[in-house]
C-alpha positions as CSV (number, residue, x, y, z in Angstrom):
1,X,75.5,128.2,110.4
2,X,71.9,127.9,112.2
3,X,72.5,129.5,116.1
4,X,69.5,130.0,118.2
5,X,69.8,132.1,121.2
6,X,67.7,130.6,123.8
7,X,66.5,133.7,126.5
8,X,65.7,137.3,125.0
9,X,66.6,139.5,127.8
10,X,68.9,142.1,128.5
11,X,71.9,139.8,128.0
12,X,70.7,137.0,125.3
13,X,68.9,140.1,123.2
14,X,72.1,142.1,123.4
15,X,74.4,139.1,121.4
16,X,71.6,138.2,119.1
17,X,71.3,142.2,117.8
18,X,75.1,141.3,117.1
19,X,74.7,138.3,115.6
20,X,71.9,139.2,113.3
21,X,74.7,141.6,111.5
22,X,76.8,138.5,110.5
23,X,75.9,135.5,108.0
24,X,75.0,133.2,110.7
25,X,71.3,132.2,110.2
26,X,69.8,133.9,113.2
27,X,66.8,132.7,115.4
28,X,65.4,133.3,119.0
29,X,63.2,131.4,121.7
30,X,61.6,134.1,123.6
31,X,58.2,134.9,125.1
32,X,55.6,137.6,126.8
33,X,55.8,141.3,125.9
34,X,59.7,140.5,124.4
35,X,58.7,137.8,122.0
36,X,55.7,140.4,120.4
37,X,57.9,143.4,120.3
38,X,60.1,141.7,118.4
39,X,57.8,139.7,116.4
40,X,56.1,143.2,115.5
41,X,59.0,145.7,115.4
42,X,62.2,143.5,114.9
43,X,65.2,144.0,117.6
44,X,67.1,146.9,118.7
45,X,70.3,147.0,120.6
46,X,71.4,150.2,121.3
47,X,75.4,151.1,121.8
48,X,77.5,154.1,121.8
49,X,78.4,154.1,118.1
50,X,74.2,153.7,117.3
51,X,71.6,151.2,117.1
52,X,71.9,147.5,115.5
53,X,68.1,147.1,114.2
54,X,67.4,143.4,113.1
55,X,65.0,140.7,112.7
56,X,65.6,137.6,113.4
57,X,63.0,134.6,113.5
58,X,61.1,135.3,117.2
59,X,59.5,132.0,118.6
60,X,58.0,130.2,122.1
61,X,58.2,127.3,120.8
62,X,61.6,125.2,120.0
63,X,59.7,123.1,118.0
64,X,59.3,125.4,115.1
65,X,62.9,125.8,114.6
66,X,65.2,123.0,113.0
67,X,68.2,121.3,114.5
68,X,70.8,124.4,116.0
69,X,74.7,123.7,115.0
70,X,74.7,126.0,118.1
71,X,72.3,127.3,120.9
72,X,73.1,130.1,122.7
73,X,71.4,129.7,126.4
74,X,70.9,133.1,128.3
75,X,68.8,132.4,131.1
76,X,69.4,133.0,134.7
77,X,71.0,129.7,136.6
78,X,67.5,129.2,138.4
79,X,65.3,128.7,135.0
80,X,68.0,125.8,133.4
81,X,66.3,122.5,134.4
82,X,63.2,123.9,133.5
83,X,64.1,124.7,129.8
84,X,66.6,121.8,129.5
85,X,64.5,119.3,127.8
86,X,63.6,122.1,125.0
87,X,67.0,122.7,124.7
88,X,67.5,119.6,124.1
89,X,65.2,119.0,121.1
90,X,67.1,122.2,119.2
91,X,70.4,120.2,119.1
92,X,71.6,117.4,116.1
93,X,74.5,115.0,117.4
94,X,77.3,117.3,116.7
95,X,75.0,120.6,118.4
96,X,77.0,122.6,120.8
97,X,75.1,124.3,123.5
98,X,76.8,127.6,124.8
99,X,75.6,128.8,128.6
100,X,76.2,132.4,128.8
101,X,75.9,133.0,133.0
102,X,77.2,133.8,136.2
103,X,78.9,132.3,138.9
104,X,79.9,128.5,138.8
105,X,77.8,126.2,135.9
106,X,76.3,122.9,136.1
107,X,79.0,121.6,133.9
108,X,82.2,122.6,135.7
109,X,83.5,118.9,137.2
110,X,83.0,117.8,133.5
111,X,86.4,116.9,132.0
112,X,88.1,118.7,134.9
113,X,90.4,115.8,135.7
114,X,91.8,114.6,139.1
115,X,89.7,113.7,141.8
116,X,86.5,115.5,141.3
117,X,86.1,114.6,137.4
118,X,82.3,114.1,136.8
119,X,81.1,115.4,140.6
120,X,77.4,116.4,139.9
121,X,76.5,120.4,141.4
122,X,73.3,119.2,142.8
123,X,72.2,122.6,143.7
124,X,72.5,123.5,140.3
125,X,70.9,120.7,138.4
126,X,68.6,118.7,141.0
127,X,67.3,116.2,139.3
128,X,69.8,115.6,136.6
129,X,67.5,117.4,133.5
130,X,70.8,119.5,132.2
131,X,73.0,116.1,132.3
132,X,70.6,113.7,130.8
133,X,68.9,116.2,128.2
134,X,71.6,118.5,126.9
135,X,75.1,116.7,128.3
136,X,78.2,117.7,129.4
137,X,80.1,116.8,126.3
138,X,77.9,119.9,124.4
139,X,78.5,122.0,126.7
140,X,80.7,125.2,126.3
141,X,80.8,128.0,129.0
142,X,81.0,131.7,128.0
143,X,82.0,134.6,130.3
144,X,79.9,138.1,129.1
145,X,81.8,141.3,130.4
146,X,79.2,143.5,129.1
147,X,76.4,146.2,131.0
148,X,73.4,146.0,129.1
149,X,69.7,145.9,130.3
150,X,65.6,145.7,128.4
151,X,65.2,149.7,128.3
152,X,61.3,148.5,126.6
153,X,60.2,145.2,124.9
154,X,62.3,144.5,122.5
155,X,65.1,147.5,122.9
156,X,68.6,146.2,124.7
157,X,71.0,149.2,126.1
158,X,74.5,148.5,126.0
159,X,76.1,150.4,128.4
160,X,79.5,149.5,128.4
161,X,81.5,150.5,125.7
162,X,84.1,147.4,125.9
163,X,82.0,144.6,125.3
164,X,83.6,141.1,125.8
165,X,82.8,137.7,125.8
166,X,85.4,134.6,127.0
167,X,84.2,131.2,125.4
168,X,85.8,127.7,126.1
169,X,85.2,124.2,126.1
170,X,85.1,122.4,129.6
171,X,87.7,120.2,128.3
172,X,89.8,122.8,126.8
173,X,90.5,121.3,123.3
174,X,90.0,123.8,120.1
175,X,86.9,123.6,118.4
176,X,86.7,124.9,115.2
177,X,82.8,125.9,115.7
178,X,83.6,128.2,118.5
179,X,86.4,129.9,116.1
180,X,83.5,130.4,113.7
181,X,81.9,132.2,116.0
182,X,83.9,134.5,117.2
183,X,84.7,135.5,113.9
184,X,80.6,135.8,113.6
185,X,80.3,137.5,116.4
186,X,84.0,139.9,116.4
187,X,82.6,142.5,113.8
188,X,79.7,143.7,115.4
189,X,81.4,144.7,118.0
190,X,81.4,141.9,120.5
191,X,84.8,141.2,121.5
192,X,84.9,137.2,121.7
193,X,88.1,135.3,122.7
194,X,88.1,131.3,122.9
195,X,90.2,129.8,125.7
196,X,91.7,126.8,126.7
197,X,91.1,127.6,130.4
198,X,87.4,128.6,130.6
199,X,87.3,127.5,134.4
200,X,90.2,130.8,135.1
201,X,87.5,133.0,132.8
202,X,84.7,131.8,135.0
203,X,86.3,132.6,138.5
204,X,87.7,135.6,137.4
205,X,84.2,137.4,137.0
206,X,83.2,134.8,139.7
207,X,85.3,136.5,142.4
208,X,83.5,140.3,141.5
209,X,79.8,138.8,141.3
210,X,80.8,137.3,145.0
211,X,81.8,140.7,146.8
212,X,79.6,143.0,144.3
213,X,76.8,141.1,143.7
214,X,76.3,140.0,147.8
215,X,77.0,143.4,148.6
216,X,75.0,145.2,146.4
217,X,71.8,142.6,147.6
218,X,72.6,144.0,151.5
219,X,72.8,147.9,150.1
220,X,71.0,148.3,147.0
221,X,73.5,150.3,145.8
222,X,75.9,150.4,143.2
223,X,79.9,149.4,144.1
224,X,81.0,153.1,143.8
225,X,78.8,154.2,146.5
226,X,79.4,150.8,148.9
227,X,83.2,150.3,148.5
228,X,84.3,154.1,148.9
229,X,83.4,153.1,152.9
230,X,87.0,151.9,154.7
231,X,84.9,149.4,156.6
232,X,83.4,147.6,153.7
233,X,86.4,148.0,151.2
234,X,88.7,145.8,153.7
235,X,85.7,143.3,154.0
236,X,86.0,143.3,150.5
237,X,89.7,142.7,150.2
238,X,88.9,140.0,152.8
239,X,86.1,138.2,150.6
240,X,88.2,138.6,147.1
241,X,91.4,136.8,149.2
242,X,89.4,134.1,150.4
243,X,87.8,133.4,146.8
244,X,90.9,133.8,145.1
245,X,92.1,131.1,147.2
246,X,89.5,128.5,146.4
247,X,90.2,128.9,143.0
248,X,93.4,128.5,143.6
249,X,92.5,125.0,145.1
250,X,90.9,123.7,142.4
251,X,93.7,124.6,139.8
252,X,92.7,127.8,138.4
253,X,94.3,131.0,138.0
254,X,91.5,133.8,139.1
255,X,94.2,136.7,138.2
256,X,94.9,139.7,140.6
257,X,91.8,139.6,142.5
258,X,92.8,143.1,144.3
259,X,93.0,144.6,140.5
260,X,89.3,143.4,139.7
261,X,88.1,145.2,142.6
262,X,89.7,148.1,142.6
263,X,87.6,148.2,138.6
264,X,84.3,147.1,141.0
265,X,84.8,150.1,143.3
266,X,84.6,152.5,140.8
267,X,81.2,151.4,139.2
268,X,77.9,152.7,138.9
269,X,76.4,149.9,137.5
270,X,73.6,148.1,139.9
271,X,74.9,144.2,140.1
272,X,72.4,142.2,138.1
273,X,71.0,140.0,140.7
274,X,70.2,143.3,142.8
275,X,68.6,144.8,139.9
276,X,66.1,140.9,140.4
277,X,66.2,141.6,143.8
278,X,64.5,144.5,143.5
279,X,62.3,143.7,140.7
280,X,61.1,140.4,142.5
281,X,62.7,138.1,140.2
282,X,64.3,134.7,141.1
283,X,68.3,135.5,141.7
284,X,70.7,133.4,141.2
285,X,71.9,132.7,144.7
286,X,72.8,129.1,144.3
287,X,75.6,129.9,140.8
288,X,76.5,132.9,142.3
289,X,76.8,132.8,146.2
290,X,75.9,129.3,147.6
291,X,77.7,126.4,145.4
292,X,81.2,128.8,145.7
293,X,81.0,128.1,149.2
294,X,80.4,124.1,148.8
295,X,83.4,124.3,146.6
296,X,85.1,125.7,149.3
297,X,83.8,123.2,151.9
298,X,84.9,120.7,149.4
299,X,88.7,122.0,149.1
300,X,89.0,122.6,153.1
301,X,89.9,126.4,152.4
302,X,88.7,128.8,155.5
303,X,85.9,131.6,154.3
304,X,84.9,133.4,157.0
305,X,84.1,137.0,155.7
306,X,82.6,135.2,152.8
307,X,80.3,132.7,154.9
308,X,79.3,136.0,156.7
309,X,78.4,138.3,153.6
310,X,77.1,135.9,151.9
311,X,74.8,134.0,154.8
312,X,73.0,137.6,154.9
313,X,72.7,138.2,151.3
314,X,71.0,134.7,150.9
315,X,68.4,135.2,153.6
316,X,67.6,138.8,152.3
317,X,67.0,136.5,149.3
318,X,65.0,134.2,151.2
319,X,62.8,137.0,152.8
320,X,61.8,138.7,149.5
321,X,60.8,135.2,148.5
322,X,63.0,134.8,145.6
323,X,65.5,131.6,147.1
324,X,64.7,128.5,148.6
325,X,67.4,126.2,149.4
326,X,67.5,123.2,146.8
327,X,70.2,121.8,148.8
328,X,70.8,121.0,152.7
């Protein structure tokens, strides 16, 4: 089995150290300091039972690399329309295209039946480049529970010893490729389950990146020292209700929302898209914060501790000069 991973940082490094330990025929599209390390030294992951060392073929440019039986996408949510088209031209006609991310993806109204079947997230693919060049019907959507980080070029930390990742097709059928790679991916350490109900998978984390993540981009601080404050810990309670409950709206079962946070308070772990924040990255307001709050525009369910929270976290985003709206 050919699998590219597409993006090799903390995240997309992290699953192809794993992957390079299996049979799979192993490949990356990376670039700058990341792309050389590995080129030169191979790639490290480093966990708490030791280091995976590997070398898998290192490239910037998708054209050196035959037709994928799967990509692999780890990029943050704002770089996707950019890279679709290259994405695109990795894939044969039975290619499946896996988005490991955050917060809501472009595909989600894809095969989701009822009323909103096929609504286009225009905040989170403008100008159609993920539709038209990749498509839906690829699609499937993973859900990484997993701390890792770029300690140097081409060295991924692991930090969290119960590595996880939830994959599932938007239309929830079985899929015999995903099985394969779970059982690819299963023995390096990687926990990788395949659902029928990726959409639950994708709100559950959603509903933690939506009080730690917005939180952490106000304080700076990790959710052990934020949610230990009685103030903030029943705003919290407040913002995890209110997302439960447009989850709930549109069919899907988030879990106990109070029982995710009460994992969130005792992190130390800075939330990813503070860690941009402060490193003057783009974040991933739009996946994370802003399209949760359409959706809940679009189901008619009440958010006003969410609306708050997350109004402020998006103009500290805007002030830094790492968001602009891309819709009105």
């Amino acid at each position: 089995m050919k699998i590219c991973i597409y993006g090799a940082g903390a995240v997309g490094g992290h699953i192809a150290g794993r992957l390079a330990t299996s049979e799979a025929e192993v490949s990356m599209i990376a670039r700058g300091e990341q792309l050389a390390a590995i080129r030169e030294h191979g790639l490290r992951v480093e966990t708490r039972d030791g280091s995976l060392v590997s070398r898998p073929f290192a490239t910037e440019r998708p054209e050196d690399l035959e037709p994928q039986d799967i990509v692999i996408v780890a990029v943050k949510a704002p770089a996707l329309p950019a890279i679709a088209r290259n994405v695109g031209s990795l894939l044969h006609k039975d290619s499946l295209v896996v988005f490991v991310m955050n917060g809501i993806p472009w595909w989600y109204f894809h095969s989701h039946g009822g009323s909103l079947d096929g609504t286009h997230l225009q905040r989170l693919d403008p100008e159609q480049a993920l539709w038209d060049h990749i498509g839906p019907e690829r699609a499937v959507g993973a859900v990484a529970y997993t701390a890792c980080s770029v300690i140097a070029p081409g060295i991924i930390r692991a930090e969290n010893p119960g590595n996880r990742l939830v994959i599932g097709r938007p239309d929830g059928k079985p899929d015999k490729r995903l099985d394969a790679l779970a059982e690819l991916l299963s023995p390096s350490g990687l926990d990788v389950t395949v659902t029928p109900k990726i959409r639950d998978a994708v709100w559950a984390k959603l509903l933690m990146n939506l009080i730690g993540g917005s939180l952490a981009v106000l304080s700076a601080s990790p959710m052990k020292d934020v949610l230990d404050k009685p103030a903030v810990a029943g705003t919290a309670k407040a913002m995890a209700a209110e997302g439960a409950a447009i989850a709930r709206a549109l069919d899907c079962d988030p879990g106990d929302p109070y029982e995710g946070l009460n994992k969130l308070a005792k992190s130390s772990h800075l939330q990813s898209i503070a860690q941009d924040l402060l490193a003057g990255r783009p974040m991933e307001i739009d996946a994370m914060f802003r399209v949760p709050l359409d959706l809940a525009q679009l189901t008619q369910v009440p958010t006003p501790n969410l609306d708050l929270v997350i109004e402020l976290a998006t103009q500290r985003a805007r002030t830094a000069g790492l968001y602009q709206d891309t819709a009105k």
